[in-house]
C-alpha positions in Angstrom: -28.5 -69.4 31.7 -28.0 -66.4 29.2 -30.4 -65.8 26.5 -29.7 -65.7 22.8 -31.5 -64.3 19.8 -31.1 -65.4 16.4 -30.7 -62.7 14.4 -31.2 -63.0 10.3 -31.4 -61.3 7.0 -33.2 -63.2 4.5 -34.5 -63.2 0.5 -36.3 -65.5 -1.5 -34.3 -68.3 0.7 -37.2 -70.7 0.7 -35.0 -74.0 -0.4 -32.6 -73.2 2.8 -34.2 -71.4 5.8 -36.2 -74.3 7.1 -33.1 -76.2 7.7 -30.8 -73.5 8.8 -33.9 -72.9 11.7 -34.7 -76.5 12.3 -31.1 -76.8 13.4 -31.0 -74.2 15.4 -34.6 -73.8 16.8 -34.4 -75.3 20.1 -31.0 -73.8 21.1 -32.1 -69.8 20.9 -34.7 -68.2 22.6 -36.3 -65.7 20.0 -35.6 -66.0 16.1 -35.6 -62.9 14.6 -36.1 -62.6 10.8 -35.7 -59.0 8.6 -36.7 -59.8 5.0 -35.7 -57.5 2.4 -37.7 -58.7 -0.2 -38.8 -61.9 -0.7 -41.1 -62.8 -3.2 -41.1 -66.9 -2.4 -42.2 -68.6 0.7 -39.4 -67.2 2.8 -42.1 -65.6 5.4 -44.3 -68.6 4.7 -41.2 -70.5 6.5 -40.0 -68.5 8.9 -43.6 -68.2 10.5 -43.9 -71.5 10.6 -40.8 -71.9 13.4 -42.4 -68.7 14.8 -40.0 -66.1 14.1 -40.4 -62.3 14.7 -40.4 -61.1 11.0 -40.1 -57.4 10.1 -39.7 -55.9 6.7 -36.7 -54.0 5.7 -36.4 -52.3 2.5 -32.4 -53.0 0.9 -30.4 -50.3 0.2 -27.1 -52.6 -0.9 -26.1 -52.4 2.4 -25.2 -55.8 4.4 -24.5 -54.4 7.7 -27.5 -51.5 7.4 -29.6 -54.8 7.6 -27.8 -56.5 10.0 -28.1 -53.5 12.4 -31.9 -53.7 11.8 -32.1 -57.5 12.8 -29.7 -56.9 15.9 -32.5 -53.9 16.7 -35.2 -56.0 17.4 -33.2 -58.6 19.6 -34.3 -58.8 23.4 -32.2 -61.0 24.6 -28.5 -61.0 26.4 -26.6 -62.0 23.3 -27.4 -62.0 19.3 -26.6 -65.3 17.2 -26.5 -64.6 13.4 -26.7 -66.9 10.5 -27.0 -66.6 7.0 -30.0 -68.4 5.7 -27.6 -71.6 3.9 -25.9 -71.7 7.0 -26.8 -74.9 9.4 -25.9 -76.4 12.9 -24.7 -80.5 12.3 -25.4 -82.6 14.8 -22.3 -82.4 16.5 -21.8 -78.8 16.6 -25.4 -78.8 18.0 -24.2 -80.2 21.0 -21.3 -78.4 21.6 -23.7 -74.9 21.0 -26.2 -76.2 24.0 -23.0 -76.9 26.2 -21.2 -73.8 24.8 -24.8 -71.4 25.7 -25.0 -73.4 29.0 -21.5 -72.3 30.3 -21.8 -68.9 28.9 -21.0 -66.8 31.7 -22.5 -62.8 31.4 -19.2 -61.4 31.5 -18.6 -62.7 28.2 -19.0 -59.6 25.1 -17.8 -61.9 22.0 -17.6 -65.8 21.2 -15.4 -66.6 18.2 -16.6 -69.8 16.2 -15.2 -71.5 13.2 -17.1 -71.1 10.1 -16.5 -74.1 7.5 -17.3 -72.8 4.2 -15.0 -75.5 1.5 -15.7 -79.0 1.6 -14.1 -81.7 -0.5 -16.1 -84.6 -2.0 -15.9 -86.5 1.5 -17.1 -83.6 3.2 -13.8 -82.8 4.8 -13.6 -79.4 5.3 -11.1 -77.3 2.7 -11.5 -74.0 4.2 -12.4 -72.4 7.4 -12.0 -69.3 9.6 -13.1 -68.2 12.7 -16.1 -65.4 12.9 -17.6 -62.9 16.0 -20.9 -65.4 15.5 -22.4 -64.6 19.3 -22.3 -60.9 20.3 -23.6 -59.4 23.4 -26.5 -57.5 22.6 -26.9 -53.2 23.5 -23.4 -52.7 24.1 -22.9 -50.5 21.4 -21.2 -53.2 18.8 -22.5 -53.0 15.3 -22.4 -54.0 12.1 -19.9 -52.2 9.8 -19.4 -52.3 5.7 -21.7 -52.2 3.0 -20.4 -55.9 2.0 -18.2 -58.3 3.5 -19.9 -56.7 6.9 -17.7 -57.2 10.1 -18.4 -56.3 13.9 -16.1 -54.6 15.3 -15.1 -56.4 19.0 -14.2 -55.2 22.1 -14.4 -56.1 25.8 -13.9 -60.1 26.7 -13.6 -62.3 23.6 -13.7 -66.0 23.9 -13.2 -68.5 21.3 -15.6 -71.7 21.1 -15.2 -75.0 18.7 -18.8 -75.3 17.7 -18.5 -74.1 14.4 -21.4 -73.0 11.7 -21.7 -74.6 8.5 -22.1 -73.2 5.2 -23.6 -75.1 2.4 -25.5 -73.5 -0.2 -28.0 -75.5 -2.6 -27.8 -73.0 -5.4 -25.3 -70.4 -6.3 -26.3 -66.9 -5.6 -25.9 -63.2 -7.1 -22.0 -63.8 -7.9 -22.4 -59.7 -9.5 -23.6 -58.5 -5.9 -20.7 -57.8 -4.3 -18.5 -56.7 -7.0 -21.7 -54.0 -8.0 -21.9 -52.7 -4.8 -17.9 -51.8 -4.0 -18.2 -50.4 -7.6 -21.5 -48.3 -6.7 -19.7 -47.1 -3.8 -16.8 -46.1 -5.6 -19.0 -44.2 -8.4 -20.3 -42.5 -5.3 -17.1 -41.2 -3.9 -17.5 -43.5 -1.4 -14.1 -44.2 1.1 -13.5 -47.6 1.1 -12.0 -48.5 4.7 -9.2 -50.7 4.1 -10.8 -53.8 5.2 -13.0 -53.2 2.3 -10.6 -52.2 -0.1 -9.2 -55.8 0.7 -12.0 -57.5 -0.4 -12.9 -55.5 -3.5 -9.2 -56.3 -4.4 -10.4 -60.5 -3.7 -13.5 -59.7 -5.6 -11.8 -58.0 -8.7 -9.8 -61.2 -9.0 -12.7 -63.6 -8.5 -14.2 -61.8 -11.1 -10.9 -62.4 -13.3 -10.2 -58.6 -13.7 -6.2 -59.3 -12.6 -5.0 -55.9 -13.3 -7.4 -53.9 -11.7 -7.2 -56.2 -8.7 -3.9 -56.4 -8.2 -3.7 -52.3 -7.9 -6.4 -52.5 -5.4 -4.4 -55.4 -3.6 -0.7 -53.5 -4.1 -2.4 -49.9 -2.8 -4.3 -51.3 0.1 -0.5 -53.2 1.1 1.1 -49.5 0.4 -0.9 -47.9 2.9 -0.5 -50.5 5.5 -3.5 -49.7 7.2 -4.9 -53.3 6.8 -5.3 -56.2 9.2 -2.3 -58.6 9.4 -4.7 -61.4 8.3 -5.5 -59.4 5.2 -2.2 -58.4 4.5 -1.0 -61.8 4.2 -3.9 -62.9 2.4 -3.6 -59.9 0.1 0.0 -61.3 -0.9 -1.1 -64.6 -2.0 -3.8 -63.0 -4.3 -1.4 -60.2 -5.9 0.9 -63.5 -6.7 -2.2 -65.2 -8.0 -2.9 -62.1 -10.2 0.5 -62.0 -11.5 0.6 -65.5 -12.2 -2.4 -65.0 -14.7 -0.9 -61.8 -15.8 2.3 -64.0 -16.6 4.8 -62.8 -14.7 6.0 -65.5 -12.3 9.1 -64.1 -10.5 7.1 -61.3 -9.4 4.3 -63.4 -8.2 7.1 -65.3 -6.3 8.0 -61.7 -4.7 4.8 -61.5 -3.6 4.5 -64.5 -1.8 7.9 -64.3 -0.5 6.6 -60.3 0.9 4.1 -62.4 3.3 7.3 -62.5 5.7 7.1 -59.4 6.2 4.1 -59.4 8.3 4.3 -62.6 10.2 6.1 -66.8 10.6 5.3 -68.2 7.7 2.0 -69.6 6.8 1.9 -73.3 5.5 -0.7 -72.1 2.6 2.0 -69.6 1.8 4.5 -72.0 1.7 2.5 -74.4 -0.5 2.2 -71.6 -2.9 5.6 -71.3 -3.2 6.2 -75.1 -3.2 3.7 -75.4 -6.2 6.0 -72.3 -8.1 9.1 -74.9 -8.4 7.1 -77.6 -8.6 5.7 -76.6 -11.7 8.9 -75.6 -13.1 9.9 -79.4 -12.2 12.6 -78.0 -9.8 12.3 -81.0 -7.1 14.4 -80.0 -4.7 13.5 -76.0 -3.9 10.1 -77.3 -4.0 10.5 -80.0 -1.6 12.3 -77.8 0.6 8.9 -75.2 0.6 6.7 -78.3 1.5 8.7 -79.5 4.5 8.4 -75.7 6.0 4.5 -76.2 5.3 4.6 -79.1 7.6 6.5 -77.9 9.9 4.0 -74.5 10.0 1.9 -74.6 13.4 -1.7 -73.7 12.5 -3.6 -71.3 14.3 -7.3 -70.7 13.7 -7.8 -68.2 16.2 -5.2 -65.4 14.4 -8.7 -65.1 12.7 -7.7 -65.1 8.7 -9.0 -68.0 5.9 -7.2 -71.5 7.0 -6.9 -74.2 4.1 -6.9 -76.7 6.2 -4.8 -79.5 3.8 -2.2 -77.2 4.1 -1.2 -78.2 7.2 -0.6 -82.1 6.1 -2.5 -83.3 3.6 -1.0 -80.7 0.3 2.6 -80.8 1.5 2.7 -84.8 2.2 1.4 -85.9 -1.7 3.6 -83.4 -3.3 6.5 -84.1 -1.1 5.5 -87.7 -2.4 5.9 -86.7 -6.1 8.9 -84.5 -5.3 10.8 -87.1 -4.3 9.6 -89.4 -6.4 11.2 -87.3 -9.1 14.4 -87.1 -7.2 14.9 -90.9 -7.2 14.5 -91.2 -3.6 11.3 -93.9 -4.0 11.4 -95.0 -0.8 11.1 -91.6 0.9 8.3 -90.7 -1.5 6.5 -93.8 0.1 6.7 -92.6 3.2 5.3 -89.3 2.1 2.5 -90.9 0.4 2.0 -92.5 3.8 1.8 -89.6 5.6 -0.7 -88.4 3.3 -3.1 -91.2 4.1 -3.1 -90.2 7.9 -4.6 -87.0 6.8 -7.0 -88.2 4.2 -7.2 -92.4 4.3 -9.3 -92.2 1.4 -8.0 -89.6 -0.7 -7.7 -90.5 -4.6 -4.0 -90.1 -4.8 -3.1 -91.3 -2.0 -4.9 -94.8 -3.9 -3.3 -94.1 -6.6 0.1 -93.5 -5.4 -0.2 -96.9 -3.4 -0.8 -98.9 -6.9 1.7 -96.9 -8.2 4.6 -98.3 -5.5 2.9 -101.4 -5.6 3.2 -101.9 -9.2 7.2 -100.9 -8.8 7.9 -103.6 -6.2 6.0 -106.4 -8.5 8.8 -104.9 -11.1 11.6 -105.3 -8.7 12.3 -101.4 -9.0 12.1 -101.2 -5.3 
C-alpha cells in the first residue's frame, strides 16, 4: 500500500484542528504541520496527534507555505487540508478504500471539495481539487492566494470528497490585501489570479473595479475555460448591481462562447425574466437547466440545485403564472425528488392543496 503525508498550514486554528486530524489520523502515515504564527493552542493540538511541526515565518504567500509543508513530507504521496476541513464518516471509508487501491503509477487524485451547505446539510456548492499529489516529482504550489498545483502525468478522479465547515469566519480582508499588495508591487498577476482578484473585488462589493478585472482577464483569453465561464456570471452579477441588466444578460449569454451551456448559467438567465415576470422566456431558460448534464470533473464551482432542484420550483411558479396549474404541480413535484423536505416545496403543496378544497383545480 502507498504511503500518504498530510501536509498543513496552520494559525491560531485551535477550535478546528483537533477535528480536522481526528478524522483523518488513522488514514495517513505522517501528519505534517507548518505554523506561521500561532499564538493559541494550535501546536498544543497538533502535538497531541503527534504531528511533525516546523515553524514558518508568513510572507502573504499561500503556496510559499504550502511548498514548505510539502518539503518535509517523506512519504509517496502528499494529502493537504485546511485546518476547518474534515473527513465524515462516509468519505472516511471511501479514503481507506481509495489509499488501499492506489496504485504507484498514479501522480494526481482529484476529490470533490463541498464547501456550501443548506440548512439540511445538503451540499449547495462543490468542486473538484488536486487533494493527493505524488510527492518529489517536481509539482508545486503556485499563487500567492487562491494557490493551485499545477498537474501533470496520470490524473485520477476519486468520490471521497473533503469537507469544509468553518466555526468562525476568518480574515475576509486577506485575500483582497494581498492581490492589492502584489499589484502595488508591480507584481504580474497570472491570469488565473487575475480571475480571482476579479471574484474578490466583487465579494468585496467594489463592482466597477471588478468587473474591469473580470472583462480584461476575458480580453486576453489566456484563462481557464472554467474560469472564463465563471468570469461571465460574475461580470453579469456586477452589472446587475451597477444597473444595467441587458448588458448583464450579454454576459451571461457570452458563456456560449466557451462551452454547452451550464445549468447555473441558464438559471441565471431564467432568474433575468423571471424577475421581470416574463413567464414564458423564463420557463424556457429553466427547462434548458434541466436538461444540462453535470459534470464535476471539468473541474469549475458546481451549484449543485442547479441541476434539479432551482429550475423545478421556479418552473413551478412560472407556470403557475401562466395558468397552466396542473403543470406547475408536477414541477413542484419534481422539486420534492430533489429536496423532499425543502420549505417551498411544503409550501407549494398547501398552496395546490388549498386550490383543490376551492374547486380551482
Amino acid at each position: 500500500m502507498v504511503t500518504i503525508s498530510l501536509c498543513m498550514i496552520v494559525r491560531d486554528e485551535e477550535d478546528v484542528l483537533g477535528r480536522c486530524l481526528e478524522s483523518v489520523r488513522d488514514l495517513v502515515d505522517e501528519i505534517i504541520i507548518v505554523d506561521t504564527g500561532s499564538t493559541d493552542r494550535t501546536k498544543e493540538i497538533a502535538a497531541q496527534f503527534e504531528a511533525r511541526l516546523f515553524d514558518f515565518v508568513w510572507v502573504d504567500d499561500f503556496a510559499a507555505a504550502r511548498n514548505a509543508a510539502f518539503a518535509q513530507a517523506s512519504c509517496d504521496y502528499c494529502l493537504w487540508l485546511d485546518a476547518d476541513d474534515v473527513l465524515l464518516e462516509a468519505d472516511r471509508k471511501k479514503f481507506a478504500q481509495l489509499k488501499a487501491d492506489l496504485q504507484p503509477q498514479v501522480d494526481v487524485v482529484m476529490l470533490p471539495y463541498n464547501t456550501g451547505f443548506d440548512e439540511q446539510g445538503n451540499v449547495t456548492f462543490s468542486y473538484y481539487r488536486e487533494r493527493i499529489v505524488k510527492n518529489r516529482v517536481g509539482m508545486v504550489w503556485q499563487g500567492a492566494v487562491h494557490e493551485v498545483i499545477i498537474t501533470h502525468g496520470n490524473i485520477i478522479y476519486g468520490d471521497c470528497a473533503v469537507t469544509h465547515h468553518k466555526l468562525k469566519p476568518g480574515d475576509a480582508e486577506r485575500n483582497l490585501r494581498i492581490f492589492e499588495e502584489l499589484r502595488q508591487r508591480g507584481g504580474w498577476l497570472e491570469p488565473r489570479q487575475q480571475f480571482y482578484y476579479g471574484r474578490e473585488l466583487y465579494f468585496h462589493g467594489r463592482f466597477a473595479e471588478a468587473l474591469a478585472v473580470l472583462q480584461q482577464f476575458l480580453k486576453e483569453d489566456q484563462g481557464w475555460r472554467e474560469n472564463k465561464i465563471d468570469a461571465c456570471r460574475h461580470c453579469a452579477l456586477c452589472l446587475y448591481a451597477l444597473e444595467q441588466p441587458e448588458q448583464a444578460l450579454a454576459a451571461l449569454l457570452a458563456s456560449f462562447i466557451y462551452d454547452l451551456p451550464r445549468a447555473e448559467i441558464c438559471c441565471d438567465i431564467g432568474r433575468h425574466f423571471f424577475e421581470r415576470q416574463l413567464w414564458e422566456q423564463a420557463a424556457y431558460w429553466y427547462i434548458r437547466a434541466l436538461t444540462c448534464q453535470r459534470d464535476d470533473k471539468r473541474g469549475g464551482f458546481v451549484l449543485p440545485d442547479a441541476y434539479g432542484f432551482i429550475p423545478s420550483l421556479q418552473l413551478c411558479v412560472c407556470y403557475d403564472r401562466l395558468g397552466q396549474t396542473h403543470r406547475a404541480e408536477c414541477f413542484n413535484r419534481l422539486a420534492a425528488r430533489f429536496k423532499p423536505g425543502a420549505a417551498a416545496v411544503a409550501y407549494n403543496e398547501a398552496y395546490f392543496a388549498g386550490l383543490r378544497q376551492q374547486g380551482k383545480m
